[in-house]
C-alpha positions in Angstrom: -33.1 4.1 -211.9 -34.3 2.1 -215.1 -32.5 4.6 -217.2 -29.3 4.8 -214.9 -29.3 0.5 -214.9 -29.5 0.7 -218.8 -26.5 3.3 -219.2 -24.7 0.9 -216.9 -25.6 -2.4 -219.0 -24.6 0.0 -222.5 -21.3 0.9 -220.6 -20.8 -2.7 -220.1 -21.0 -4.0 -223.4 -19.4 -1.2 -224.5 -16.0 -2.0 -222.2 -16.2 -5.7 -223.2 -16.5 -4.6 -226.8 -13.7 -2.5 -226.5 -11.3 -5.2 -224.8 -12.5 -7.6 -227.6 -11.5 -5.2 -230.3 -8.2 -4.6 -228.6 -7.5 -8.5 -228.2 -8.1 -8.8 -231.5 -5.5 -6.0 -232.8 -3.3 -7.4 -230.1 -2.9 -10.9 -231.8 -2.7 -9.9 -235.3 0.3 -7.4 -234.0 1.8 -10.3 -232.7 1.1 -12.4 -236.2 2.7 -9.7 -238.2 5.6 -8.8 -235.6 6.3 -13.5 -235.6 5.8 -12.7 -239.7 8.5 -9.7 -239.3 11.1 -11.6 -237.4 11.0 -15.0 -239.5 11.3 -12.7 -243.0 14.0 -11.0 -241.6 15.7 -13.9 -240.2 15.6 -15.4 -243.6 16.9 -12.1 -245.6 19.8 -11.5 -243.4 20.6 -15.1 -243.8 20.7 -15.0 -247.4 22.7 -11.4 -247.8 25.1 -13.5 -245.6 24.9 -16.3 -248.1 25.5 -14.3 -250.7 28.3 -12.3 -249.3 29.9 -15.8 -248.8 29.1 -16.2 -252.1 30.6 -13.0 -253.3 33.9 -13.4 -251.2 34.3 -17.2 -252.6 34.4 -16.3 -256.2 36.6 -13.0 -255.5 38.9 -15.2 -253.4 38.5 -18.1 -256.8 39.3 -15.0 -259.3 42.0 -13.4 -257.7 43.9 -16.7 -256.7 43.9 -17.3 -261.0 44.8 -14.3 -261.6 42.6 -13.7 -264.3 40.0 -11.3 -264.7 37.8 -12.3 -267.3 34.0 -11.7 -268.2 33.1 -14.9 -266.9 34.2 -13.6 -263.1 32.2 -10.3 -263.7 29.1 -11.9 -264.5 28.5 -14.4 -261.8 29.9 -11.4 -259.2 27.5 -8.8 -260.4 24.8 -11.4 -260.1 25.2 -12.1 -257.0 26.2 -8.4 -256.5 22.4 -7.1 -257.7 20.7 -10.3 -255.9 22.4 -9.6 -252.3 21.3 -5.5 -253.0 17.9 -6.5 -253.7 17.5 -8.6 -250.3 19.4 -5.8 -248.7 16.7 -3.2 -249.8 14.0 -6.0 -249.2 14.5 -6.2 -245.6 15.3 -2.4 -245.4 11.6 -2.2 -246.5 10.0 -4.7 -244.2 12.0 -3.4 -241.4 10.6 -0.1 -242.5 7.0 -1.3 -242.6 7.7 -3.3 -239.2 8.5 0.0 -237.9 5.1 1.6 -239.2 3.3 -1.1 -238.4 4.3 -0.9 -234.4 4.1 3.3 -234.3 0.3 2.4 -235.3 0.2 -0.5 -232.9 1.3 2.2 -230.5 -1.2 4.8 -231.3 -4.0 2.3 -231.0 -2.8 1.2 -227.8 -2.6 4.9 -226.3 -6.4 5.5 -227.6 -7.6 2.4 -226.2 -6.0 2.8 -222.8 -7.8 6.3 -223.2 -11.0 4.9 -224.2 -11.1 2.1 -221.5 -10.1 4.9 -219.3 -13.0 7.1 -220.0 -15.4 4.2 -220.1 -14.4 3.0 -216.8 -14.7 6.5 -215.7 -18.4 6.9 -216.9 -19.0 3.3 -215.3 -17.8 4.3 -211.9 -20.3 8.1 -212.5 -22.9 6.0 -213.1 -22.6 3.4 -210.9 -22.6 6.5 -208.1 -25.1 8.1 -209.5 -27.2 4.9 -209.0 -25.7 4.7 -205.4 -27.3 8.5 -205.4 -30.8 7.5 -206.7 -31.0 4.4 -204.5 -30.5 6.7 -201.5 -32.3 9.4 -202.7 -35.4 6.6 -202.9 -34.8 5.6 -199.5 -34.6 8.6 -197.8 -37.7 9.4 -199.7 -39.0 6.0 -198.6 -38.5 7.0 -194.7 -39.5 11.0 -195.1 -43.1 9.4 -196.5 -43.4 6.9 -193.3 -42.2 9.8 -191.1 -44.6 12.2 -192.8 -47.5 9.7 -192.9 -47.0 9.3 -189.1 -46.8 13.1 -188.2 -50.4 13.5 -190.4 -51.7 10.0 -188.7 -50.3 11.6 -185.5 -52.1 15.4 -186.6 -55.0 13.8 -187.3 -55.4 11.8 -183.9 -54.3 15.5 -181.9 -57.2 16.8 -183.9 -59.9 14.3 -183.3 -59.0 15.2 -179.5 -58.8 19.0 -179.5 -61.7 18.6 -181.7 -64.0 16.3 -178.9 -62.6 18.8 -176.3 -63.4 22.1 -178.3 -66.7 21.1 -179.5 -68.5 21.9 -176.7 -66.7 25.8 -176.1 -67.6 25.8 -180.1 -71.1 25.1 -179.7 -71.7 27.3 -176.8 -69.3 30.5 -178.1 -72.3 32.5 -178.7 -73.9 32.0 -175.1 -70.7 32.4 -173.6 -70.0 35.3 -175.9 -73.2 37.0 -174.7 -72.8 35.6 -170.8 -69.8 37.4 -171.2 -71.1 41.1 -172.8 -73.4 40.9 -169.4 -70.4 40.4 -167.2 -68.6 43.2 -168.5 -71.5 45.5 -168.2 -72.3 44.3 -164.9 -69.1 44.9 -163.9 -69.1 48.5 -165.5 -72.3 49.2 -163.5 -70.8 48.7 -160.5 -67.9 50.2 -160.7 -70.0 52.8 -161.8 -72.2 52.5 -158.5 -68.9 52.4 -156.6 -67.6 55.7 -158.1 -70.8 57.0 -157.1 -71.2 56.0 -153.7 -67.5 57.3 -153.0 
């Protein structure tokens, strides 16, 4: 039972460990998925800037109708900055995306682990359930048995005060008897005889 009540306490820390550890991972998920949403927010806001950008300057160029190196410039600048945001949040969406397939993972082996440690919880809470019944039925076969050898015991104090006497005498009778027999051979003896 000891042993049994200890598995059960190691199983319990063990569950509230596990739901700690799993809080824990929950939260910083949720950090890095609130980090995820406000970096991309702010990327796609400035590609859209910049695209603004972009088209303002074409629109300026075109409506002088020159193309000089001054337009190029500025355009290409903007041009590279907006493709660097653009493969920015094509990587943090990529490592969002990473981030949540292991989120996912750990979730599926803690819902397996808190499944199997509830599962060892319930075995052993039965097999306590077991061994406390086990103890009691014990508990009642010992009073049951104590009272059949207290109730044995009594039987033979009485067979004992009415035997006593037959075992004291057995030899007299044994021999009162031996006389019987051959008085009884004698006469039928006598009577075969007389017949």
């Amino acid at each position: 039972m000891a042993e049994k009540n200890n598995d059960l306490a190691i199983n319990a820390q063990a569950i509230a460990d596990e739901e700690a550890a799993w809080e824990q991972l929950t939260t910083l998920r949720e950090n890095e998925h609130e980090e995820y949403n406000h970096d991309s927010e702010e990327h796609k806001e400035a590609i859209m800037a910049l695209n603004e950008a972009i088209d303002i300057l074409a629109k300026y160029y075109a409506s002088k109708k020159k193309a000089s190196f001054l337009q190029e410039g500025p355009v290409e600048l903007m041009t590279g900055t907006r493709d660097e945001f653009e493969q920015s949040l094509k990587h943090i969406e990529e490592t969002e995306k990473a981030a949540d397939k292991l989120y996912q993972e750990a979730k599926a082996a803690h819902v397996q682990t808190s499944s199997d440690l509830v599962e060892e919880k319930d075995t052993l809470t039965v097999e306590i359930q077991n061994a406390e019944a086990s103890i009691e039925q014990a508990q009642e076969d010992k009073k049951a048995s104590e009272a059949e050898v207290a109730s044995a015991k009594s039987y033979l104090v009485q067979l004992t005060k009415s035997c006593a006497p037959l075992l004291e005498h057995y030899d007299e009778r044994k021999k009162m008897r031996k006389e019987e027999e051959k008085a009884l051979k004698d006469a039928i003896k006598v009577l075969k005889e007389e017949s």
